[in-house]
N, C-alpha and C positions, 0 to 999 in steps of 0.2 A: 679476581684480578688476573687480569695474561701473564704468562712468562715474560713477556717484553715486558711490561708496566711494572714489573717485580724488580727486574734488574735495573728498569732508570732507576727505580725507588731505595733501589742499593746504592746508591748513589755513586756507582762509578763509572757506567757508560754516559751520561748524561752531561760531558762536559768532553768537546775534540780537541781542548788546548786545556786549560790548567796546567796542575803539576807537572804534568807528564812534558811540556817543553822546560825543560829545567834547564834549558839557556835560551837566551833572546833568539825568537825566531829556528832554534833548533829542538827538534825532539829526541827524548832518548833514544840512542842509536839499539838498533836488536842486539845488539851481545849484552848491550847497557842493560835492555830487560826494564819489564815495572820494579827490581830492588833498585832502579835508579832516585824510585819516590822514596825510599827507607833509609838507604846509604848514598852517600858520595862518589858517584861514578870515579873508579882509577884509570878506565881505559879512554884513550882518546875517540871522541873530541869532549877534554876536561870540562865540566859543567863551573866558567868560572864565578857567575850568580847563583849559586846552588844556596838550597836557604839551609842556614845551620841545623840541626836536627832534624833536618828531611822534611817530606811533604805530609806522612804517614806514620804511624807508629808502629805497626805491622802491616802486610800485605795483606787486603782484603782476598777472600776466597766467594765465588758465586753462591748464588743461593743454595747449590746443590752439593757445596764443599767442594767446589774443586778452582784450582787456581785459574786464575784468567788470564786467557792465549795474550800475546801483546806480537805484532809485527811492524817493522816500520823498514822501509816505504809499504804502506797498505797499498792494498788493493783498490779501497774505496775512499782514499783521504791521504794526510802525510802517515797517521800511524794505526792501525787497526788494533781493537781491543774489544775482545769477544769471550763470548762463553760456549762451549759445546751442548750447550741444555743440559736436562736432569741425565742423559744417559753418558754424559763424560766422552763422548765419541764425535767427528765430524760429520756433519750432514744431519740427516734426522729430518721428522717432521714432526708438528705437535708439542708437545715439550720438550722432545729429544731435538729440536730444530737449533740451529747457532744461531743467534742473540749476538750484537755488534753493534758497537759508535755507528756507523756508518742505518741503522737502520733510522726511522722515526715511527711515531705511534701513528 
């Protein structure tokens, strides 16, 4: 199985809206961060349909254990959510390559 086809199968690049708009039409804002799918955003802009007990029960981590980058405004979309590959660093090739919403199989 590819590195890509691992991480959709993680099931968390595989979706460019879900939880992660945790209000109509807005995405968590980057200081809001992915702990906006765990907790209830404090900082403005307040997430006022936020669903009670969050989207997640913990943050998922990539296949390789390491947390997944989140930026918003993306580069390739409203919000980018990526993994650095097995080596935890930007760039790469091979499995060390970044894996991202914005890619397809």
């Amino acid at each position: 199985m590819s590195d890509r086809r691992l991480l959709h199968n993680h099931g968390v690049l595989n979706d460019r809206g879900g939880p992660l708009q945790v209000r109509k039409s807005q995405c968590a804002t980057a200081n809001q961060g992915l702990s906006a799918l765990v907790e209830r955003p404090t900082s403005a802009p307040l997430a006022e349909n936020w669903k009670e007990g969050g989207y997640l029960d913990r943050l998922p981590v990539d296949p390789w254990g390491q947390p997944y980058q989140y930026v918003q405004p993306g580069l390739h979309g409203p919000f980018d959510l990526y993994s650095f590959g097995a080596d935890g660093r930007p760039s790469g090739q091979g499995i060390n390559a970044d894996v991202g919403n914005w890619e397809t199989e």
